[in-house]
N, C-alpha and C positions, 0 to 999 in steps of 0.2 A: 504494500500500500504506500503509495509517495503521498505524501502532505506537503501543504504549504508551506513557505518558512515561518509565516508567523505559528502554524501549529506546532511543527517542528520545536520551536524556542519552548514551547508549553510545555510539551512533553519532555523536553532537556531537561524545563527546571523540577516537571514531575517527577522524574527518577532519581533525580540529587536528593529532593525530601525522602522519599520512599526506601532508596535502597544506596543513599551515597557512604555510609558506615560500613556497606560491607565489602570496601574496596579497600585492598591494601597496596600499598607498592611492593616491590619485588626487588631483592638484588641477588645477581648468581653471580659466581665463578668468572675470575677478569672481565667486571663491572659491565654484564650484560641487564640492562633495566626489561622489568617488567611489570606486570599486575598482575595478582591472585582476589580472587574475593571469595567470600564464605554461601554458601547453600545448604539452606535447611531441608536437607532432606526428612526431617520425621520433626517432631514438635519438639521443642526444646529452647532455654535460654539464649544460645550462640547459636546452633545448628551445626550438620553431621558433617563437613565438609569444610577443608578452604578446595579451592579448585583452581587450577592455573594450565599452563601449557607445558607439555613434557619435557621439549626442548632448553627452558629453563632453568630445572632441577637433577638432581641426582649426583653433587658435585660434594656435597655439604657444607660450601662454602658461602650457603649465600646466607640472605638477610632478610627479612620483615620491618617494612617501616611503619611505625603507629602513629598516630596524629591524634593529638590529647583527646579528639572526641570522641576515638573508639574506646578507650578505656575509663574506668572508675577506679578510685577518688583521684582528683585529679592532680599532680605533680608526684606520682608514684611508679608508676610503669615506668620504662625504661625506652629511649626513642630508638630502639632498634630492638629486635630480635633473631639471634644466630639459630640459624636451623638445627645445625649441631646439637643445641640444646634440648632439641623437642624430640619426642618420642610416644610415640611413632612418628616414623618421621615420613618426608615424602611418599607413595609410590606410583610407578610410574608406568605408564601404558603406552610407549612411542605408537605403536600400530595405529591407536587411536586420538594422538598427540594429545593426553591431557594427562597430569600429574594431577594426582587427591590424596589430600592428609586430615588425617581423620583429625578433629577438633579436640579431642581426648588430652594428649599432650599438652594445647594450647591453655586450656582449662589448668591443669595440672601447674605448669608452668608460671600462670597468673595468681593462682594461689600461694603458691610457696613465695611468690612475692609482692604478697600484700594489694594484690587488685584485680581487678575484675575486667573480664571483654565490655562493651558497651556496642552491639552493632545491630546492623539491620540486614540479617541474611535472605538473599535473594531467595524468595518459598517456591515450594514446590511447586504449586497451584498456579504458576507463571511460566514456569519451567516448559517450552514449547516442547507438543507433539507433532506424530507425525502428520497431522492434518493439518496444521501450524505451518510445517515446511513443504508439506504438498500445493499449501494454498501462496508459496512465493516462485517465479517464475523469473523468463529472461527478461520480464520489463522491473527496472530498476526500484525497487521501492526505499522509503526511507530506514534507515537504520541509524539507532544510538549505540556507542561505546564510550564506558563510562571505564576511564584508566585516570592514572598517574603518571603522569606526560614527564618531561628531563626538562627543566631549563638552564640554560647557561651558566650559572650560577650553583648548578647541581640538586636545586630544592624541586623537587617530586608533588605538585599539587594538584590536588582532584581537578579533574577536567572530564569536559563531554564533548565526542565529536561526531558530527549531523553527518551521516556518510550515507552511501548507496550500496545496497542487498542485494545482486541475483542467483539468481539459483540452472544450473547444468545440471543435468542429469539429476544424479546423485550427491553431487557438490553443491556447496552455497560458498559463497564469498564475495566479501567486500571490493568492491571494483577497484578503490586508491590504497597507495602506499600512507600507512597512518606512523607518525612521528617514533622515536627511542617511547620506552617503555610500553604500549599498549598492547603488547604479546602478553597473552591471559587474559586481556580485559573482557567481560561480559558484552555481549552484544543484544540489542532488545531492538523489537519491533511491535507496530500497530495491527491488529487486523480485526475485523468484524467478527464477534462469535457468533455464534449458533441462531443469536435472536436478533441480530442487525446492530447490536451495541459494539461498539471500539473498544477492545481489551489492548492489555499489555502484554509482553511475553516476553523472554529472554530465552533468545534459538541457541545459546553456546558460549564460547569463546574464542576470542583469535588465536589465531596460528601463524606463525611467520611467513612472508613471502615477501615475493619482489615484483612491484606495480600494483599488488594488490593482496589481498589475505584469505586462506582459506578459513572456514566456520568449524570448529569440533562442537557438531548442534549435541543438542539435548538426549539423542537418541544414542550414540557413541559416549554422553556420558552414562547414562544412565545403566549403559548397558557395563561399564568396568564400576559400578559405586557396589554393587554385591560382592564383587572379589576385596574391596576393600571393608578392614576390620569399621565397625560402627565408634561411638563412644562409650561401650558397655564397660 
C-alpha cells in the first residue's frame, strides 16, 4: 500500500510512540553498526526475543546500546552492554539471516545490577503473515524502518526511514540502499484487514545488500523462534 507523504509522516511518528523502546542499537566485531529490537513472542514484561540479522552476530564481541529510556531507575544501567556477558547468548540461523537471543539473560543481567528493561516489544498480533506478504507485490508500497542510524560524531539515535517495499516471487525487499546501522532494523507496513480498516504490521527485518535490502519476513522468523530456548 503506498501512502501519501503526509500519511507516511503519521504513521512515522505512530511507530516511534508504539514501538520506538524496543529498538536497540547494535555493535559487532571491527565496528560493524547495526539494530536489534525485542519481540514478544508470548505475554510477558520485556518479551521472548531480541531479534537482529545473522550476519551481525556470533563474534562475541559486540555490544548493546541503551538509551536511559529503555531502562529503570534511571542513572543505573550501564550505556553499553557486552554480549559476552549474556547468557544465553546469541543464536544464529545464517540460512535464514536472522540471529535470536532469548530475553532470559537480559532479564538476568539487569537484575544483578540493580535495574530493570523498560521497552515496548514489537507483539505478536502485528507480527505479519502470510496473507500480509501475499497481499505486497511488484508495485512499490510504503515501508517504515525504524533503526539507529551512525552519525558523524559516532552517537547512534533512533530514527525512521519512509522507504519502498516490493515483493518477487518469494523475496521482498527494500528497493534503496538505507545508511550504516539499519541491518536488523524492523521493517513495518500498512495494509487493509479483513474488514477494510488500515492495520499495522511489521513483515521482518533487514538484511544487508547492495542498492537495496533483502526482508527476513515474519515467516522465516517464526519458523527458527521454536529451535530457540524461550525464557523459562
Amino acid at each position: 500500500m503506498l501512502l501519501d507523504p503526509e500519511a507516511e509522516n503519521d504513521v512515522a511518528y505512530e511507530l516511534c510512540q508504539l514501538v520506538g523502546r524496543a529498538i536497540l542499537p547494535y555493535r559487532s566485531a571491527g565496528d560493524t553498526f547495526g539494530t536489534a529490537f525485542f519481540f514478544r513472542a508470548a505475554d510477558g514484561p520485556v518479551g521472548g526475543f531480541l531479534l537482529t540479522a545473522a550476519d551481525l552476530t556470533g563474534t562475541q564481541d559486540g555490544e548493546l546500546g541503551l538509551r536511559a529510556s529503555v531502562t529503570e531507575p534511571a542513572g543505573v544501567a550501564p550505556a553499553t552492554v557486552a554480549e559476552a556477558e549474556i547468557r544465553p547468548g546469541w543464536l544464529n540461523f545464517p540460512g535464514d539471516g536472522v540471529a535470536v537471543l532469548p530475553t532470559a539473560g537480559l532479564h538476568r543481567y539487569a537484575d544483578d545490577g540493580g535495574w530493570r528493561w523498560r521497552v515496548q516489544p514489537v507483539p505478536a498480533e502485528i507480527a505479519a503473515g502470510p496473507e500480509v506478504i501475499a497481499r505486497l507485490g511488484a508495485a512499490a508500497g510504503s515501508a517504515f524502518v525504524l533503526a539507529h542510524g551512525v552519525r558523524e560524531d559516532g552517537s547512534r539515535p533512533l530514527e525512521v526511514a519512509i522507504e519502498r517495499v516490493v515483493r518477487d516471487g518469494d523475496a521482498v525487499r527494500i528497493t534503496t540502499e538505507l545508511p550504516p546501522g539499519y541491518v536488523g532494523a524492523p521493517v513495518f507496513v500498512v495494509q487493509p484487514d479483513a474488514e477494510g480498516d488500515v492495520s499495522l504490521y511489521c513483515l521482518g527485518l533487514v538484511l544487508p545488500g547492495v542498492g537495496g535490502h533483502p526482508v527476513a519476513t515474519f515467516d522465516r522468523i517464526r519458523a527458527v523462534l521454536p529451535a530457540a530456548p524461550g525464557d523459562a
